[in-house]
Backbone bond lengths (Angstrom), bond angles and torsions (degrees), N, CA, C in turn:
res aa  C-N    CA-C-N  psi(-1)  N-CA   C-N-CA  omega(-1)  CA-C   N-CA-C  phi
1 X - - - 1.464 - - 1.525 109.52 -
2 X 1.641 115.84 122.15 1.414 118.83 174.75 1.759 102.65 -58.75
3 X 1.092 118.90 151.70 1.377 148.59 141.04 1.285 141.46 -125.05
4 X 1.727 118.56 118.59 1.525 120.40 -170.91 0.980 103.91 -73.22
5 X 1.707 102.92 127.63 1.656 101.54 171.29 1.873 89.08 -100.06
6 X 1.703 90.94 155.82 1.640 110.96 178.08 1.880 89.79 -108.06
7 X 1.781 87.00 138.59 1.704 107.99 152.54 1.102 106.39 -137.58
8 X 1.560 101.22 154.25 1.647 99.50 179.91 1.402 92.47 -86.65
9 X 2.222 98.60 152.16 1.067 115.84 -169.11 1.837 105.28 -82.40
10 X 1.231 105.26 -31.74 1.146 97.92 172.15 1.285 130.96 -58.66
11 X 1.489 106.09 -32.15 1.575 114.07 -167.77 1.679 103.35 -88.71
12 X 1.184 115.74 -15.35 1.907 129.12 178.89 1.838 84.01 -75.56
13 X 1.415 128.74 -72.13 1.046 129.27 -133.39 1.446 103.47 -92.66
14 X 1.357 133.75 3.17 1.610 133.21 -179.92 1.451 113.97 -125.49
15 X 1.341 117.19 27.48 1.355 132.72 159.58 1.341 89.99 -73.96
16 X 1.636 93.75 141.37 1.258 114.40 -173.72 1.605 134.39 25.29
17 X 1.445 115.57 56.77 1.366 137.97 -150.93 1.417 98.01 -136.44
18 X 1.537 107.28 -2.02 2.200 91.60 -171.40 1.348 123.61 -88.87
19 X 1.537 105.40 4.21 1.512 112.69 172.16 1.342 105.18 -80.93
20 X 1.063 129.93 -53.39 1.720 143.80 -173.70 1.657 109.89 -42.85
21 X 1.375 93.67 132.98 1.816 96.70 -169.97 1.696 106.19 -55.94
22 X 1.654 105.69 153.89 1.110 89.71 164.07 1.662 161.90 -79.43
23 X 1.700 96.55 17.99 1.131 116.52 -164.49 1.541 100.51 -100.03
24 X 1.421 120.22 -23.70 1.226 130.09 166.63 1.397 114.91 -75.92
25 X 1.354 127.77 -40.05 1.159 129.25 -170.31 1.264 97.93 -69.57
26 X 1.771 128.98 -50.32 1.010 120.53 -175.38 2.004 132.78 -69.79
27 X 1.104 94.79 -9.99 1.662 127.26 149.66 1.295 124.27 -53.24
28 X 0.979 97.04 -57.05 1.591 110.10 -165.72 1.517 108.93 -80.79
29 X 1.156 102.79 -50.84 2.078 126.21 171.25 1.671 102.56 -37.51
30 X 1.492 96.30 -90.99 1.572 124.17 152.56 1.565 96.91 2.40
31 X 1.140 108.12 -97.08 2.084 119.97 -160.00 1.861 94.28 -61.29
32 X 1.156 124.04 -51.12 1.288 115.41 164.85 1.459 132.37 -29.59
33 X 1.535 114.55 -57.68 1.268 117.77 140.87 1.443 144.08 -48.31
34 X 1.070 115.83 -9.29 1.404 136.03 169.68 1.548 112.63 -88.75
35 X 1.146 105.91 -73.95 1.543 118.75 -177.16 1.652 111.35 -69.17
36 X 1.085 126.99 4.09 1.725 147.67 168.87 1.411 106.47 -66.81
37 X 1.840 99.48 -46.25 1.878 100.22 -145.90 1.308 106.35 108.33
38 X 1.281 109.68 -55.41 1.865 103.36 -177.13 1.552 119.01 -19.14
39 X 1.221 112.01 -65.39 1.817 130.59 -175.75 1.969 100.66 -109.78
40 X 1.275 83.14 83.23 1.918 93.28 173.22 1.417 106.38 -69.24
41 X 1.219 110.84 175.63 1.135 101.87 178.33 1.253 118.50 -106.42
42 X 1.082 98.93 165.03 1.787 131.92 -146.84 1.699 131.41 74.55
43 X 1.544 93.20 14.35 1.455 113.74 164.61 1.454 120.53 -64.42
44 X 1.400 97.57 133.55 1.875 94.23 175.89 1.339 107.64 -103.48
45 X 1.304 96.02 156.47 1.517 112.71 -177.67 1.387 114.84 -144.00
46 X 1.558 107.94 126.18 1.583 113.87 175.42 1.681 98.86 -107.87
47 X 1.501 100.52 150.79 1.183 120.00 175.20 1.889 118.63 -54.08
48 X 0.915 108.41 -43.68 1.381 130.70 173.54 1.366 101.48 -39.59
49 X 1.570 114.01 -73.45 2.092 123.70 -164.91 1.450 87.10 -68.83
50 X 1.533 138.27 -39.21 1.845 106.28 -176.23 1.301 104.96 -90.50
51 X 1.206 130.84 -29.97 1.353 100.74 150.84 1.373 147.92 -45.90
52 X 1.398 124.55 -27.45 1.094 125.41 173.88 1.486 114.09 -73.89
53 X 1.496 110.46 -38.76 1.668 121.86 -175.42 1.289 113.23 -62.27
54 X 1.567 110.10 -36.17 1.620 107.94 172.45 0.797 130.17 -107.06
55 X 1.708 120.62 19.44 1.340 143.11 153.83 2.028 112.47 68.03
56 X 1.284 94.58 58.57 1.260 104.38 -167.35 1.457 110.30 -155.79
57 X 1.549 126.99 123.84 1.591 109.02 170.27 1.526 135.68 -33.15
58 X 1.185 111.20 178.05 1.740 115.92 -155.97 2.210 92.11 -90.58
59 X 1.104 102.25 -32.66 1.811 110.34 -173.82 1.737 86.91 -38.90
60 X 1.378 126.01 -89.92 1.115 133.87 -162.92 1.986 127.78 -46.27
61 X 1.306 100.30 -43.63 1.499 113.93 145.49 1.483 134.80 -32.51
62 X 1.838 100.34 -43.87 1.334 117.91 -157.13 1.814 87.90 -93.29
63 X 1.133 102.12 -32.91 2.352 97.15 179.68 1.989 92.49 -81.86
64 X 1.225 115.56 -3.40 1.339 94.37 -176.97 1.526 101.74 -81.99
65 X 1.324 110.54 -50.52 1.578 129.95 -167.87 1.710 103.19 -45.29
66 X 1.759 99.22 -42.36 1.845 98.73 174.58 1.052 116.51 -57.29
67 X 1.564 106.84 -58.53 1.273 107.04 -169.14 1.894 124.67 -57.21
68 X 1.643 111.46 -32.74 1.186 112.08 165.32 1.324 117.68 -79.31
69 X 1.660 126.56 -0.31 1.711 112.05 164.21 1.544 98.20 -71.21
70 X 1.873 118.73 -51.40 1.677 94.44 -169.07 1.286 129.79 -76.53
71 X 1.773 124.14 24.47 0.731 127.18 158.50 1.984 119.92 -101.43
72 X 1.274 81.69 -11.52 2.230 89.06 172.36 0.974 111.33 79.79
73 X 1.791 102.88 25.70 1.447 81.59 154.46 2.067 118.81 -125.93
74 X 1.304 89.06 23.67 1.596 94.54 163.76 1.823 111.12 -140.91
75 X 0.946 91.58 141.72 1.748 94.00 172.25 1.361 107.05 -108.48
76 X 1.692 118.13 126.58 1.832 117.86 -170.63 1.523 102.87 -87.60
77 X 0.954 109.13 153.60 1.683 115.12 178.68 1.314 89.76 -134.65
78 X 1.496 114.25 108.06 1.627 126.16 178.01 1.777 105.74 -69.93
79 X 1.940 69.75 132.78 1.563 83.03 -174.92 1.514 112.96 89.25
80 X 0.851 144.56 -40.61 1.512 150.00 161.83 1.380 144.74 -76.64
81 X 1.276 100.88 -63.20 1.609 98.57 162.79 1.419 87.30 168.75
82 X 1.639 112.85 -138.65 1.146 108.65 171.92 1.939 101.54 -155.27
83 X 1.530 102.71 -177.20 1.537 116.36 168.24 1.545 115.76 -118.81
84 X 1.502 89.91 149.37 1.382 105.63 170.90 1.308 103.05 -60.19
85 X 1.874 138.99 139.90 1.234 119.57 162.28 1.588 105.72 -94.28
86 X 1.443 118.66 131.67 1.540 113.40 152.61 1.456 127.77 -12.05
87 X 0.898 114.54 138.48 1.205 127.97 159.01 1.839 115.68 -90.82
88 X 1.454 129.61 96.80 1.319 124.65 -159.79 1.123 109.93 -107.84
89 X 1.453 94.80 -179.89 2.069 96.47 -159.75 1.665 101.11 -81.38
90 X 1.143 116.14 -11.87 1.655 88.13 168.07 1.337 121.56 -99.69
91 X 1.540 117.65 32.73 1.507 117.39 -166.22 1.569 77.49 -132.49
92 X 1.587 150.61 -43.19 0.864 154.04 172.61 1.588 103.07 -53.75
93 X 1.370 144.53 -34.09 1.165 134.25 -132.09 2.257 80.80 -126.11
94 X 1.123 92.06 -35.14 1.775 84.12 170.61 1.616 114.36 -66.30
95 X 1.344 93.33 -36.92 1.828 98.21 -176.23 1.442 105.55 -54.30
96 X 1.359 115.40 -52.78 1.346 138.75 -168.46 1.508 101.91 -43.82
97 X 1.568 104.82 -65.00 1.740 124.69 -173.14 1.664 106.71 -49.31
98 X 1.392 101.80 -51.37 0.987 109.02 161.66 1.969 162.88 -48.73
99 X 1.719 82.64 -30.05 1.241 93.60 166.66 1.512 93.77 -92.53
100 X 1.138 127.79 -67.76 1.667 127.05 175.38 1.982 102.82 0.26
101 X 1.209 99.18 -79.61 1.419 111.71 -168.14 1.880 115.62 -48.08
102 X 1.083 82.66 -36.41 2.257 104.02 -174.63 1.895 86.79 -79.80
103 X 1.142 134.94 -74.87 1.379 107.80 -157.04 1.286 98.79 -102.64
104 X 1.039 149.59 9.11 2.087 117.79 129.52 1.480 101.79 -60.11
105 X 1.137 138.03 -76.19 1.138 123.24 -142.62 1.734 104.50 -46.10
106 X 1.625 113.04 -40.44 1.565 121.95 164.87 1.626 115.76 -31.54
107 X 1.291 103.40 -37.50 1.786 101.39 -145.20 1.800 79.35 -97.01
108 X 1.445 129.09 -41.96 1.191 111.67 172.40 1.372 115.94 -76.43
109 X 0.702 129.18 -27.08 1.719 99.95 173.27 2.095 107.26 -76.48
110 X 0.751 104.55 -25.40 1.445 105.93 174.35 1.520 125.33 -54.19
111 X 2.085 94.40 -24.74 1.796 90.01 -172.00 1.378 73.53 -133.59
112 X 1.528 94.95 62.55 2.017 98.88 171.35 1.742 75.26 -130.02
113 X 1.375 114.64 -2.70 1.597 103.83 -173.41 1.809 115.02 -136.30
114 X 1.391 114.49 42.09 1.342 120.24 -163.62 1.288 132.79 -25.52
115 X 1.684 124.14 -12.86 1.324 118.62 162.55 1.955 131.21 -90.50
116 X 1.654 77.34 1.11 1.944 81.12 -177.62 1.920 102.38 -96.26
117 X 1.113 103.46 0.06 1.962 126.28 -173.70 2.096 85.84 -54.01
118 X 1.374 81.40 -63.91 2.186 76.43 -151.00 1.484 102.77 -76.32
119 X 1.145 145.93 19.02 1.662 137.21 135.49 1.183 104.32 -78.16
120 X 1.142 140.24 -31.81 1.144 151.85 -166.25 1.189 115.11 -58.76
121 X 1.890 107.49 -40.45 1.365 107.92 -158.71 1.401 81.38 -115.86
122 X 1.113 158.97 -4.90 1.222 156.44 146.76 1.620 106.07 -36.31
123 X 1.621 106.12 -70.63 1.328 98.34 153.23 1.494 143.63 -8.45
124 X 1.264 101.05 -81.57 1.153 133.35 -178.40 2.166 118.65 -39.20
125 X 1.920 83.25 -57.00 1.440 107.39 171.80 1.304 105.36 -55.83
126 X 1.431 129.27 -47.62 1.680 139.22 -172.81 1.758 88.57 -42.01
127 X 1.564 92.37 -74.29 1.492 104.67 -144.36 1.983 93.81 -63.16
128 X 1.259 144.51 -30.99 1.254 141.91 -160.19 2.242 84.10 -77.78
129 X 1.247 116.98 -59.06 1.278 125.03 -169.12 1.851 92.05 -52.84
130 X 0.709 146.72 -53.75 1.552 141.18 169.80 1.638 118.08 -27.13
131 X 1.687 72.68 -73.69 1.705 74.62 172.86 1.324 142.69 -62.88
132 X 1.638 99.78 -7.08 1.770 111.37 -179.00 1.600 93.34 -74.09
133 X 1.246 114.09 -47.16 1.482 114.13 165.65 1.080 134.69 -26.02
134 X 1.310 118.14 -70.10 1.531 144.87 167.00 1.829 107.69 -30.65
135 X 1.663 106.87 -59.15 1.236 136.22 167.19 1.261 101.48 -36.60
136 X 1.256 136.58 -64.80 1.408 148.14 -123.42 1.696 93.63 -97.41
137 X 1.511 115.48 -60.05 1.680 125.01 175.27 1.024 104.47 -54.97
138 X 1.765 127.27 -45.26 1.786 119.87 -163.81 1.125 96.62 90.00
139 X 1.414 150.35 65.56 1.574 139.54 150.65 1.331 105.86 -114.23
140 X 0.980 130.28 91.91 1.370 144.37 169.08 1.913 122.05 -16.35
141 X 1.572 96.96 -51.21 1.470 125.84 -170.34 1.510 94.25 -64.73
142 X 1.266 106.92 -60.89 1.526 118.65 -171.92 1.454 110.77 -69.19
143 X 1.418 126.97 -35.97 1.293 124.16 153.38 1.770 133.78 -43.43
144 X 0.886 95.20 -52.93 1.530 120.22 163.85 1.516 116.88 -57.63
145 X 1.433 112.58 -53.84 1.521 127.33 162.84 1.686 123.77 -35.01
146 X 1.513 90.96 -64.91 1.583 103.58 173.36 1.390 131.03 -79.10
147 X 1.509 119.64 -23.61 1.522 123.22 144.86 1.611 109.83 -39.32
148 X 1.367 114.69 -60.48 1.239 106.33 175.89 1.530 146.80 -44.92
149 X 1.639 94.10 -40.04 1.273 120.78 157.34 1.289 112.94 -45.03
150 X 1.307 123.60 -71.37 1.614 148.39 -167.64 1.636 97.43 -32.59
151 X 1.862 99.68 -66.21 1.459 109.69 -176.37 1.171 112.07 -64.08
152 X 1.254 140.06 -42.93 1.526 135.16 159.53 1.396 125.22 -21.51
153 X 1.377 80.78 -78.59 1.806 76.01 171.97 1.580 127.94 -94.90
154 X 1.793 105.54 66.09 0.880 127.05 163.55 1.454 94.62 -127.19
155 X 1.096 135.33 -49.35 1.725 150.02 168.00 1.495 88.38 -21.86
156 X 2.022 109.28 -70.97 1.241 115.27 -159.98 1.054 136.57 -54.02
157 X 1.926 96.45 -28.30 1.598 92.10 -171.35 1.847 113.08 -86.86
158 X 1.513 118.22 27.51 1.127 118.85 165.81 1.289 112.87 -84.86
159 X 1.369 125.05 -27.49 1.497 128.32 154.52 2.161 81.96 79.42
160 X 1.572 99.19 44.49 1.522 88.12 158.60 1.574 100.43 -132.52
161 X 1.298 104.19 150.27 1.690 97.60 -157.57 1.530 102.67 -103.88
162 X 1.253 113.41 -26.60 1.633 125.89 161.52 1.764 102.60 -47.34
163 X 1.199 132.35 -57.34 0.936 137.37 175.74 1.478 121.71 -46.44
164 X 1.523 100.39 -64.50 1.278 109.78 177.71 1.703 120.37 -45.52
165 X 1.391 102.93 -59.16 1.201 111.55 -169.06 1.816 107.60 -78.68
166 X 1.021 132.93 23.81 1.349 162.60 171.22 1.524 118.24 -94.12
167 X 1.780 92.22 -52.07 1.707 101.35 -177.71 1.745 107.23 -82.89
168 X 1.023 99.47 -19.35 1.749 109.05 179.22 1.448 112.72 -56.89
169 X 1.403 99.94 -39.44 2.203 111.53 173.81 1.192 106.85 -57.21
170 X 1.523 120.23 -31.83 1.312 96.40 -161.83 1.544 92.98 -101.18
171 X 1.374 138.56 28.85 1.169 113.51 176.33 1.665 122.40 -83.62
172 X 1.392 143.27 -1.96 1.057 128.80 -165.27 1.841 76.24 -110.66
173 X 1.439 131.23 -26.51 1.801 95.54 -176.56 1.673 105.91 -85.12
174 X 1.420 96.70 -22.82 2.289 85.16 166.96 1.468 127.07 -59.72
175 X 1.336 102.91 -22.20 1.615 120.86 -177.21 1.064 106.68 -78.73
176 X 1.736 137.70 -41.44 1.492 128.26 165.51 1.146 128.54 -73.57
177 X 1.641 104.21 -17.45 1.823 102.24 164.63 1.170 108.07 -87.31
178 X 1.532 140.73 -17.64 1.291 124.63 -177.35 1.539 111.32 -79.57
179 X 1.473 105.66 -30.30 1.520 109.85 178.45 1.649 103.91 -71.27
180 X 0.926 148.86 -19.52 1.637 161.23 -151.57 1.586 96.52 -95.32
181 X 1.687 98.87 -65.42 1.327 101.67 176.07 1.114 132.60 -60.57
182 X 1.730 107.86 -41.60 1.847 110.14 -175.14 0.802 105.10 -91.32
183 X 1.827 145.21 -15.24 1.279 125.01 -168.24 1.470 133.20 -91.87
184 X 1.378 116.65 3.58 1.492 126.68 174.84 1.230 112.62 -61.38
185 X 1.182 111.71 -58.24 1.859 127.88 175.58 1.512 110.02 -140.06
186 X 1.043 132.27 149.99 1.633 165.64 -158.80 2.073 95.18 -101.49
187 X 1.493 116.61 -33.74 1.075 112.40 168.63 1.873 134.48 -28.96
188 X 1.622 93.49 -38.56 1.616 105.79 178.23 1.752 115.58 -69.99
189 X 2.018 91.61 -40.27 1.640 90.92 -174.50 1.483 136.53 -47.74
190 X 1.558 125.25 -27.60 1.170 108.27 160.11 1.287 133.73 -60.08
191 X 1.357 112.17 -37.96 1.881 137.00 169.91 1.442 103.15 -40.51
192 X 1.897 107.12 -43.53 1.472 98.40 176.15 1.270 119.70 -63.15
193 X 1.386 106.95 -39.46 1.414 104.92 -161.36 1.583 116.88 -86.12
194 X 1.438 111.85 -7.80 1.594 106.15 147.84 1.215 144.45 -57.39
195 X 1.561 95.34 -45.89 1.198 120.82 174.55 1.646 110.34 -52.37
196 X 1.411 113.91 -57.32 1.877 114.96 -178.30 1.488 86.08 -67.19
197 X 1.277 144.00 7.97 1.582 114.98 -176.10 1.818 96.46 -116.78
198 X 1.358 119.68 -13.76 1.057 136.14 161.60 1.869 118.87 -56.68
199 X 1.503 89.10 -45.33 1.839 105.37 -165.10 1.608 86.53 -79.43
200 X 1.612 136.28 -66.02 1.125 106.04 166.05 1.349 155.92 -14.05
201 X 1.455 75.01 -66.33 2.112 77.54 160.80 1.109 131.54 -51.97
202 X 1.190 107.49 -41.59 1.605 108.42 -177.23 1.179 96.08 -89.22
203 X 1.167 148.89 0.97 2.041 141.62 157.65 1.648 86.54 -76.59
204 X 0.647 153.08 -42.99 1.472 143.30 179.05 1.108 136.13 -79.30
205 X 1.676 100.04 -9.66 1.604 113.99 164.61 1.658 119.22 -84.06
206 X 1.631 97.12 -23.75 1.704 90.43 167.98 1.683 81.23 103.93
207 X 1.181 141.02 -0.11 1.548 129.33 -157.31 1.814 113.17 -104.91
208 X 1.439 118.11 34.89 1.557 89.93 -179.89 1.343 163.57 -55.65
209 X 1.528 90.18 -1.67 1.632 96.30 141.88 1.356 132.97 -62.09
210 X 1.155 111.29 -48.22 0.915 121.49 167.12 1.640 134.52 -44.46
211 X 1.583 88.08 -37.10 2.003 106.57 163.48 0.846 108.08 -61.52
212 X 1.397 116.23 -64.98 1.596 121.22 -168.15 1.383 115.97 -32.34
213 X 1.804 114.23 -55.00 1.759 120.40 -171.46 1.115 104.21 -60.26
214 X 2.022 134.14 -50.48 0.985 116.22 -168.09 1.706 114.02 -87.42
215 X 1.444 136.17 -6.60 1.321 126.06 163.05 1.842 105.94 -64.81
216 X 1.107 105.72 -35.17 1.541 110.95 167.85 1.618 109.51 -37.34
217 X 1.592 107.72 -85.92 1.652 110.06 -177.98 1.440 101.56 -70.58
218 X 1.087 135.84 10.50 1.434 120.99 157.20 1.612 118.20 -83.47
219 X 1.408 105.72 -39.99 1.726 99.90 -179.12 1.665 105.25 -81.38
220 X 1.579 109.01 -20.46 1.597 111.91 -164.21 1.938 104.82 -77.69
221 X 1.463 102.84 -28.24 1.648 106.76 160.84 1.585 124.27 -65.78
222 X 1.439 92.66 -50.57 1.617 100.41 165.52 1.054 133.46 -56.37
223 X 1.318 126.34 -45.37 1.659 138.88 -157.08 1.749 109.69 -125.07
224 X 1.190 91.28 -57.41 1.567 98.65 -161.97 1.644 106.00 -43.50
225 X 1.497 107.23 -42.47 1.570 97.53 -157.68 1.838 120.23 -88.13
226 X 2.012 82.66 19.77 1.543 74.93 -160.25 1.710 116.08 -84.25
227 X 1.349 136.29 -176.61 1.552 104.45 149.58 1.884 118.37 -92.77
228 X 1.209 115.35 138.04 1.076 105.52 -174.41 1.662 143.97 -115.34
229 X 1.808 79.42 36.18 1.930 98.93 -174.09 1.946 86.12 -93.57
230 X 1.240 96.34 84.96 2.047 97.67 166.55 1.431 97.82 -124.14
């Protein structure tokens, strides 16, 4: 029987972080906690409680909180603190379209070139064998982590760099839906990990149509059915 083990995100993510100013640290901490799950959204937050947690005055906290409103993922309530904003279903459902479009177009041009296919999936095997790992301890973060990986270097092996560096934007809003999605129960994670052992196969069949349908019911099991005002 799987079991999620919990770490704090703070205490995973500020190893070796005590040189770094504190306006960064408190940035970095801050969105860490966000993009974790820790502070879902519509969580409030006063300057005061992350200051105290990261053991640092409220000045540096207070440029973090800006800096994560112009990125959307806090809304300030002057004078108070602030909220996590949701992540909603039509910002979830672009990501979605979006990755769809970035790794087919990857997987066809990839078996537009049949001898770069079997590093590829060597690859591929690395990064899926990780994650059985990940699976196996119960760390959620790291679960989530190495899915990411997986899909990455599926992006990569299109060897288009417009692309690549395209799929890189969306990595901190895929990271709060994957944590949203996988973190209730551990029940789905094997399902995942068929599924990437499924998408392989068919990268090795030469078939990207064939990719395309099943990354389809793969994100549409994952994502699609969830609600996504968290």
């Amino acid at each position: 029987m799987l079991t999620q083990r919990t770490v704090d995100p703070i205490e995973r993510h500020s190893a070796g972080r005590r040189d770094v100013p504190a306006a960064e640290r408190a940035y970095s901490m801050t969105k860490e906690l966000v993009l974790s799950g820790e502070f879902p959204g519509g969580h409030f937050l006063t300057e005061g409680v992350i200051a105290e947690r990261l053991g640092m005055s409220r000045t540096p906290v207070r440029e973090a909180f800006i800096r994560l409103r112009t990125e959307g993922l806090l809304q300030l309530m002057p004078r108070r603190g602030a909220v996590v904003v949701p992540v909603q279903r039509g910002e979830a459902e672009d990501v979605l379209d979006a990755r769809e479009a970035v790794e087919t177009a990857a997987v066809r041009r990839l078996t537009s070139r049949p001898n770069e296919i079997a590093p590829v999936l060597a690859h591929l095997r690395a990064a899926l064998s990780l994650q059985r790992e990940h699976a196996e301890t119960g760390g959620l973060a790291e679960f989530v982590q190495a899915d990411e990986v997986f899909h990455r270097a599926i992006v990569g092996a299109g060897r288009n760099t417009f692309l690549i560096d395209f799929y890189a934007t969306l990595a901190d809003r895929q990271r709060r839906m994957s944590i949203h999605a996988l973190g209730p129960t551990m029940q789905q994670w094997p399902l995942v990990l068929c599924e990437h052992e499924k998408l392989i196969d068919i990268i090795e069949s030469g078939d990207p149509e064939s990719f395309a349908s099943a990354l389809r019911a793969h994100l549409d099991w994952a994502y699609r059915h969830l609600d996504w005002a968290y």
